[in-house]
C-alpha positions in Angstrom: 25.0 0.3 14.8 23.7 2.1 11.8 23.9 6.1 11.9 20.8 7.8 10.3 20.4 10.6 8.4 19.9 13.8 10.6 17.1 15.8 9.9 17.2 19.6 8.8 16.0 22.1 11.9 13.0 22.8 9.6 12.2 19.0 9.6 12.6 18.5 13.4 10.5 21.4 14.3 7.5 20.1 12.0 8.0 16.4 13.8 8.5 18.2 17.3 5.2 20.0 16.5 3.6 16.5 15.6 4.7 14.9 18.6 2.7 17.6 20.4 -0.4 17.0 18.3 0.0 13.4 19.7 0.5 13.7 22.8 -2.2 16.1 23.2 -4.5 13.2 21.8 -3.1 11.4 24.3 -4.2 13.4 27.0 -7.3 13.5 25.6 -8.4 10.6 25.6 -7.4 10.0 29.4 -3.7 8.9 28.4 -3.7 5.9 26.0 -4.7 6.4 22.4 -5.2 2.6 20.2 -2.0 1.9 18.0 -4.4 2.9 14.8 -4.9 6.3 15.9 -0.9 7.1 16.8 -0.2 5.7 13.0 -3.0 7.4 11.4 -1.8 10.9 12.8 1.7 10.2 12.0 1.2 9.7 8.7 -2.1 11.7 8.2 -2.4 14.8 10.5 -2.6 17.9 8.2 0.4 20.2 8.0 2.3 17.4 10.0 1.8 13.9 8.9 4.2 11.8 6.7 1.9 12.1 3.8 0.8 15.8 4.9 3.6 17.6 5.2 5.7 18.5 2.5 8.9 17.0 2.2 10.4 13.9 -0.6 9.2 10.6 0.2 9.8 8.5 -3.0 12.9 7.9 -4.8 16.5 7.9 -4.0 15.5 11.6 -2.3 13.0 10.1 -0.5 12.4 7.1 2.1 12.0 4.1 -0.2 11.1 3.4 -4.2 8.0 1.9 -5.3 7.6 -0.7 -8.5 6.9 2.4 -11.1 9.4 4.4 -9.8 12.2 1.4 -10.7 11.1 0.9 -14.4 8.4 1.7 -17.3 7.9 -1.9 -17.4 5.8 -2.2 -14.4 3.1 0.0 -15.3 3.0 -1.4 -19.4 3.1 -4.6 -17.9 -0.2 -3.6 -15.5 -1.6 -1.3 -18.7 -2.3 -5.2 -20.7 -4.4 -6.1 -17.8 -6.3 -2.9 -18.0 -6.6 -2.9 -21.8 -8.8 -6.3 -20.9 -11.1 -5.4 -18.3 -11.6 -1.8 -19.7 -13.9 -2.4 -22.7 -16.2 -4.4 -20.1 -16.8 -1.3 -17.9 -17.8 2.2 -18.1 -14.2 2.9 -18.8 -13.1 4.4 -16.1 -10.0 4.0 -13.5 -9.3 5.1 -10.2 -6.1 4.3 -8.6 -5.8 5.1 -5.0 -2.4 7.0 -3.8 -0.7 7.4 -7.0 3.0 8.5 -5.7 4.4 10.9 -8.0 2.0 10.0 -10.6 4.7 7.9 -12.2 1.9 4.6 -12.3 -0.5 6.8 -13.7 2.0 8.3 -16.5 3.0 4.5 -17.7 -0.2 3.4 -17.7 -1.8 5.9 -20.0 1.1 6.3 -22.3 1.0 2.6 -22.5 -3.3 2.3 -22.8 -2.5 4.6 -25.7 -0.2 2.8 -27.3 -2.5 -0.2 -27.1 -5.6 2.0 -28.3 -7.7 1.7 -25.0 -7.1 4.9 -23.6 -9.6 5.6 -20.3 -12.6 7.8 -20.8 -11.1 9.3 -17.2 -9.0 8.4 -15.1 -9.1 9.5 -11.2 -6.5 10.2 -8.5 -7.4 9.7 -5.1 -4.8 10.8 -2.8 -4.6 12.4 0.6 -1.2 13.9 0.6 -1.7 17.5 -0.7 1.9 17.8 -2.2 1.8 14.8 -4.1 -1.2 15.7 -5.6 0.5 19.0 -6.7 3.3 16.8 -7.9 1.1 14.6 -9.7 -0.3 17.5 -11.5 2.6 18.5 -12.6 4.5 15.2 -13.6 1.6 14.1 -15.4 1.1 17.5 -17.3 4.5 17.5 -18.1 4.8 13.9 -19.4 1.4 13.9 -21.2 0.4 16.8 -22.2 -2.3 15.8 -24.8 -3.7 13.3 -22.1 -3.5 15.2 -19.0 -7.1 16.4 -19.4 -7.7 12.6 -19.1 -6.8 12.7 -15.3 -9.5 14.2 -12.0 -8.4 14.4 -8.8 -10.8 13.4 -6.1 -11.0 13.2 -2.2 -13.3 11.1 -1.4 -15.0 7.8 -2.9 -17.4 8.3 -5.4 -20.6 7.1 -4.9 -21.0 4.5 -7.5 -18.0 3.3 -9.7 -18.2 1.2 -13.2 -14.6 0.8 -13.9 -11.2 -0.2 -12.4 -9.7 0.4 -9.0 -6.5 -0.1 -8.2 -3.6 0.6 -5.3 -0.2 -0.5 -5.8 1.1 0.1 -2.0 -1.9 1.4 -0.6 -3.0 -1.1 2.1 0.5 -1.4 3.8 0.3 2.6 4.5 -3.3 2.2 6.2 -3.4 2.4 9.8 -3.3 -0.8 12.0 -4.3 -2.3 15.4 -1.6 -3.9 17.4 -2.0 -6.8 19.7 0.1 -8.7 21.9 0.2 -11.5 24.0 2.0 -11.5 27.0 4.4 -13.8 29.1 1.3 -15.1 30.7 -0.4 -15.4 27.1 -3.1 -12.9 28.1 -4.0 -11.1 24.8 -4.1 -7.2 24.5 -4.4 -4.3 22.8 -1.3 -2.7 22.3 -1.4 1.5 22.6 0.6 4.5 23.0 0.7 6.5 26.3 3.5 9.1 27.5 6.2 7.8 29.9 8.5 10.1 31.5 7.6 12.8 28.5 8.0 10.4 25.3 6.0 8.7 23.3 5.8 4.7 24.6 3.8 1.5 24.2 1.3 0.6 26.6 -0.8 -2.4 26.6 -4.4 -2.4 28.1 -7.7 -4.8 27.9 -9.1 -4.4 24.3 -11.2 -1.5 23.3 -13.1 -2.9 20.1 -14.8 -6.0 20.2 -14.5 -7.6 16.9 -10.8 -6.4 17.3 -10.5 -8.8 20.1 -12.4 -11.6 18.3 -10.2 -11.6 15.5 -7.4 -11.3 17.9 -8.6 -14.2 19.8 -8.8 -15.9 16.6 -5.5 -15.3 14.6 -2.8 -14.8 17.3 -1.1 -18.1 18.2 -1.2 -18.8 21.9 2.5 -18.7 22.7 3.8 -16.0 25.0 5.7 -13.0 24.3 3.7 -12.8 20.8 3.6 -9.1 18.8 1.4 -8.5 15.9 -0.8 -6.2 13.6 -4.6 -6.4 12.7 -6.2 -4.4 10.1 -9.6 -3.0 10.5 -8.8 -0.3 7.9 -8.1 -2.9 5.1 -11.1 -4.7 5.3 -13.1 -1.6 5.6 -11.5 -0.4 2.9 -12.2 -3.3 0.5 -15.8 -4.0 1.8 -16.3 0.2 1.1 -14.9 0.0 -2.5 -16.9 -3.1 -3.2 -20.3 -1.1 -1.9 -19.8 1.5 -4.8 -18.4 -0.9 -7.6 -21.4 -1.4 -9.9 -19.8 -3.1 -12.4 -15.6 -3.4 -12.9 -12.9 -4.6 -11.0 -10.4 -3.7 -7.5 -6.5 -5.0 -8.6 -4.2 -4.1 -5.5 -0.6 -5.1 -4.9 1.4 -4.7 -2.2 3.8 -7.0 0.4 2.1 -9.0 2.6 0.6 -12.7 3.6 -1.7 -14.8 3.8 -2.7 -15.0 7.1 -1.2 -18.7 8.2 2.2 -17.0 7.3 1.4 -14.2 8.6 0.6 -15.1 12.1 3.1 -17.8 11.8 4.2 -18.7 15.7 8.0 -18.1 14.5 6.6 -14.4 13.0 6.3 -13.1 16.9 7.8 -9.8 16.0 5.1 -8.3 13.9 5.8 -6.8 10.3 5.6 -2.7 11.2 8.4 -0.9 10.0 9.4 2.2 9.5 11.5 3.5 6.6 13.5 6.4 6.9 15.8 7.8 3.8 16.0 4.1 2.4 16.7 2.7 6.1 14.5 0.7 8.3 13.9 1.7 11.5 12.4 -0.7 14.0 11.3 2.1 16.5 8.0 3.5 15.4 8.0 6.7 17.8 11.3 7.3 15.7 11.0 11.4 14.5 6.6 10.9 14.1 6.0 13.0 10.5 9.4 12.1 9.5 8.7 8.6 8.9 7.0 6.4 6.8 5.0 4.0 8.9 3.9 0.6 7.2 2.9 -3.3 8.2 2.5 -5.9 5.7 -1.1 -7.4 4.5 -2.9 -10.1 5.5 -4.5 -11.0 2.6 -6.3 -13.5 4.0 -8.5 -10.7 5.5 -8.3 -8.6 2.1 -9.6 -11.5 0.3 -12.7 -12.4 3.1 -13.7 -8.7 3.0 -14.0 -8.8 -0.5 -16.3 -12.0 -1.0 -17.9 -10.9 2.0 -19.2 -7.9 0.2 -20.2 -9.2 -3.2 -17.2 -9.8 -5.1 -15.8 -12.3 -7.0 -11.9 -13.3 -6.0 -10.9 -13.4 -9.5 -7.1 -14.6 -8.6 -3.9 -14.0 -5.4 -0.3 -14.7 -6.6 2.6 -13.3 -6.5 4.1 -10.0 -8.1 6.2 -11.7 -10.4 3.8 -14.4 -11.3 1.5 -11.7 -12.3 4.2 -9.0 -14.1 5.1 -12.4 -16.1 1.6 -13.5 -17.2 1.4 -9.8 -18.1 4.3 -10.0 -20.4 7.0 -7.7 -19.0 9.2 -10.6 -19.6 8.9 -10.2 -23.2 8.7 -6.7 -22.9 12.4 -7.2 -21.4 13.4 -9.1 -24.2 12.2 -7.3 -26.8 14.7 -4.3 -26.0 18.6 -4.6 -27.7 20.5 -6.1 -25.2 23.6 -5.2 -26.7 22.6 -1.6 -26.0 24.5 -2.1 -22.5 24.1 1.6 -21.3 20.0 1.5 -21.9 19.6 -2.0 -21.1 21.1 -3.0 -18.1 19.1 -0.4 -15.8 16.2 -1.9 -16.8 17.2 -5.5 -16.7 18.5 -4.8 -13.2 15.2 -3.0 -12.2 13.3 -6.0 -13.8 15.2 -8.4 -11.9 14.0 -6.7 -8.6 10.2 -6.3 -9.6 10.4 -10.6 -10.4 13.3 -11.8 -7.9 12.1 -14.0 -5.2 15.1 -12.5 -3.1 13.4 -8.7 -3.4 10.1 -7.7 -4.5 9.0 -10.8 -6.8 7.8 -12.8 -4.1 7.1 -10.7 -1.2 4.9 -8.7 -3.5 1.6 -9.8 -4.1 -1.1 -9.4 -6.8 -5.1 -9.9 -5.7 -8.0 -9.3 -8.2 -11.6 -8.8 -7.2 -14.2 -8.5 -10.5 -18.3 -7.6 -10.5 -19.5 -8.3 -13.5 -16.8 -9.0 -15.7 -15.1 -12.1 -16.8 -12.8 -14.1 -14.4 -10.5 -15.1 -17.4 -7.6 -12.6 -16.4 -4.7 -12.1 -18.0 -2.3 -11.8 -14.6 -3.7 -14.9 -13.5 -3.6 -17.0 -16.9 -1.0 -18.8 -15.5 0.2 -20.2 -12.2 -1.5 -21.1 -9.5 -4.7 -18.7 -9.3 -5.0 -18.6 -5.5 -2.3 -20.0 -4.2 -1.3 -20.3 -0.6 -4.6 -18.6 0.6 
């Protein structure tokens, strides 16, 4: 069995403090709260959360490394897609929980480079000390652009430009839903039991949640899964301010006859905890990163639902290729070992099927813009959806 990392006394006290927010919700709400809300104040309870609170969470510091964090390459590779869609728009782009700012950094040092800089270029996060370690990342990277980047908190009311999350639907907070040994389908909560934090299951609270459950979960019994509300509200909201532009999101996720697969009875939420996963979601609450995989089956409906053209769905590595970070890698001088193998091995796990390549994948939505795109040139534009 795998020992994890203890946890200063400074750390516990702020998770102890959490788990007393939670359970106070708990009570409130006459002793079962919906899976959603547990995960949403885990992650998002000010002064508390994961993404509240103040300490690392990206890097080898951290709990787990994103794609810009590996390598440059990802971010100049993404900056050629930009440099297309830009000129078509207002000019604008607004990423969605930039990290350390590290996406944001590669992409305008490579938009420059390519001489399609942003007329601005917005931030909107809802972690209070990444913001401040945005600010500062950026300003010290790019000086003479960082006048470039706004920080916002909440969704403008109209947008003419691009949007774009790398890693930002998996982090959003999602239903759970089981079906039992009887294969009667339920809501899946979190109550207190003998003082802890536990799962309880009771009859569904939402409505449509229970028609989509009723509709996606296979009818086999013992059967654990995730449904998210908060990704298609998410994409239909985005698509009600885009006037003109285009939403690009990646993250790692399925479409949804893989994803409620009858062999995927488990679920996909994880937590990750100083670059281990943790299977245990009540595991140190604030301490944690809590994430499930996308259906983006679901991402994709929401979108045409509202308005949008589904410009292309493939896979990360598809996508990086088309986008030319292939020949980005082999431009460099390979026989500089000490520079180039770090980036060849960090290339390898942005485009190998074994890590991030495959799991990983790209979806474009457009208004107004032409559905030639460069990440989708080649492959198969929708595949597997």
């Amino acid at each position: 069995m795998t020992t994890l990392p203890a946890a200063s006394p400074e750390a516990l006290a702020t998770s102890q403090a959490l788990c007393g927010r939670i359970s106070q919700a708990v009570a409130d709400a006459g002793g079962w709260i919906p899976f959603s809300h547990y995960m949403e104040l885990a992650l998002y309870a000010p002064g508390m959360g994961y993404y509240a609170a103040g300490s690392s969470k990206l890097g080898e510091s951290g709990d787990f490394i994103t794609a810009p964090e590996l390598t440059p390459l990802f971010g100049q590779s993404l900056a050629r897609q930009l440099a297309e869609l830009l000129p078509q728009t207002a000019g604008a782009i607004y990423e969605f929980g930039a990290g350390t700012g590290k996406l944001a950094i590669d992409l305008l040092a490579e938009l420059e480079t390519l001489g399609c800089l942003p007329q601005k270029y917005v931030i909107l996060d809802l972690s209070p000390d990444l913001v401040e370690r945005q600010r500062d990342n950026i300003r010290a990277a790019l000086p003479h652009l960082a006048g470039r980047v706004e920080w916002a908190d909440r969704l403008p009311d109209s947008i003419d430009g691009i949007v774009i999350g790398n890693e930002l639907l998996d982090a959003m907070p999602c239903e759970m839903v089981f079906r039992d040994e009887n294969r009667q389908l339920r809501q899946r909560g979190v109550t207190i039991h003998d003082g802890a934090l536990a799962y309880e299951d009771r009859d569904f609270a939402d409505a449509r949640l229970a028609e989509l459950a009723a509709q996606l979960v296979p009818d086999i019994p013992r059967y654990e899964t995730e449904i998210s509300l908060a990704n298609r509200g998410f994409i239909a909201t985005v698509a009600g301010a885009l006037t003109r532009g285009a939403i690009l999101m990646i993250d790692y996720g399925h479409a949804a006859p893989e994803y409620y697969h009858p062999e995927r009875s488990m679920g996909t939420l994880l937590g990750h905890y100083r670059h281990h996963t943790v299977q245990d979601p009540f595991y140190l609450p604030g301490l944690m990163d809590l994430t499930c995989h996308v259906d983006f089956s679901a991402v994709a409906q929401s979108g045409i639902d509202a308005g949008l053209d589904l410009i292309g769905y493939t896979s990360q590595a598809q996508f990086l290729v088309n986008c030319g970070l292939v020949d980005r890698l082999q431009s460099l001088d390979a026989n500089d070992v000490k520079s180039y193998l770090p980036v060849a091995k960090a290339a390898q796990r942005l485009l190998s099927p074994q890590e991030m390549g495959e799991t990983f994948k790209a979806m474009g939505f457009g208004k107004g813009v032409s559905i030639d795109w460069l990440g989708f040139a080649r492959g198969d534009r929708c595949y597997t959806l």
